[in-house]
Phi, psi and omega in degrees: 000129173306081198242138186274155176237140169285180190272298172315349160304285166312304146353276154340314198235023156229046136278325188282334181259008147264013180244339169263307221108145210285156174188211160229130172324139157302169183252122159114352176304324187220086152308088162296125156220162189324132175279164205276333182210130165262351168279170180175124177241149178241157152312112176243131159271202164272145247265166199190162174285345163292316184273000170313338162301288196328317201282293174352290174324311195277026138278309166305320211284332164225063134286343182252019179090016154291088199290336183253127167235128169246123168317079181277160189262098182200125189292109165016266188320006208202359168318291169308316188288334174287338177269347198261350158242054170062348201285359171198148188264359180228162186195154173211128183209152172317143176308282161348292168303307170310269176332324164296331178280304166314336184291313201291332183156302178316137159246158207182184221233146125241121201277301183212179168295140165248317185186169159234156175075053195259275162333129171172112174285111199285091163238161185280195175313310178313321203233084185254019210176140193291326187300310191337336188277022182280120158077350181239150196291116175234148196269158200191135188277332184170115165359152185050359183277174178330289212277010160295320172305282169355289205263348170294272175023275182319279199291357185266317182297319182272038195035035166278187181225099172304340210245353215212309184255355143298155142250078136342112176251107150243149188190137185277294174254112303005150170285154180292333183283355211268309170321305192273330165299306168302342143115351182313285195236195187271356194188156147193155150311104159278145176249171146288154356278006177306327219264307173334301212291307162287330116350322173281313178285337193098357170329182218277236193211144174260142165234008168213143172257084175318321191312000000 
């Protein structure tokens, strides 16, 4: 006899056969019934290879019977806070951020792990080495985002003083990758597809790989 599982089923019940060892689950472990809520909104920026689970998720969540799943339109920086005052119930931001917000006063949840290796840092001739990064311009979209935290982080573990031995370039427009092609400044953080892209063209060295 064939016997079929639901996906919330399945679910269910293979934490319990990786924690004994495969077997069989009881029957009756993952009861369907009417869900408690059909809605559920995530924090949406533009949609990207970081965020890319969430956008998943809302193709399962209402394969499970979830009729509205939404996207609110909220800027990086404002991520915790929409989440930590309801305006959205999910969210996915550098880890490193989500803590620094908790530090500031917001509360929230942080449920799991997403993904790694996203980051990879670009230095030019000078900046071959995270010391190297003493005295020289690294482009940055805005104080407190991902790769500022990242590279204080990175130059604070080799005893630099991130606020002081850096010279923090910010800038939208230009772009930061636009900046280190034009030779302005010496480093920035690349997302994909920039790491692809500059590799392809010849474009500097990596000196730290997040992968």
């Amino acid at each position: 006899m064939r016997i079929t599982q639901s996906r919330r089923q399945f679910v269910t019940t293979l934490p319990l056969a990786g924690a004994v060892g495969l077997g069989t689950a009881p029957r009756g472990l993952a009861v369907e019934r009417s869900l408690e809520t059909t809605t559920v909104s995530f924090t949406g920026t533009v949609p990207n290879i970081c965020t890319a689970p969430q956008y998943v998720a809302g193709e399962l969540l209402r394969a499970e019977g979830f009729t509205e799943v939404r996207y609110v339109n909220v800027p990086g920086s404002e991520i915790s806070e929409a989440i930590a005052r309801g305006i959205a119930d999910f969210g996915i931001l550098y880890a490193p951020s989500f803590i620094t917000a908790v530090d500031s006063g917001p509360r929230f949840k942080m449920l799991a792990g997403v993904h790694v290796g996203c980051f990879e840092l670009f230095g030019g001739q000078l900046a071959r080495t995270i010391g190297d990064l003493k005295g020289k311009r690294f482009a940055i979209p805005r104080l407190g985002g991902p790769p500022h935290l990242l590279i204080s982080a990175l130059a604070a573990y080799i005893g630099l003083d991130p606020a002081k031995d850096i010279d923090w370039v910010i800038s939208l427009n230009p772009k930061p990758v636009e900046l280190f092609v034009d030779g302005r400044v010496d480093a920035f953080i690349a997302f994909p597809p920039e790491p692809q892209d500059l590799r392809a063209r010849g474009f500097g060295d990596v000196v730290v790989n997040s992968g």
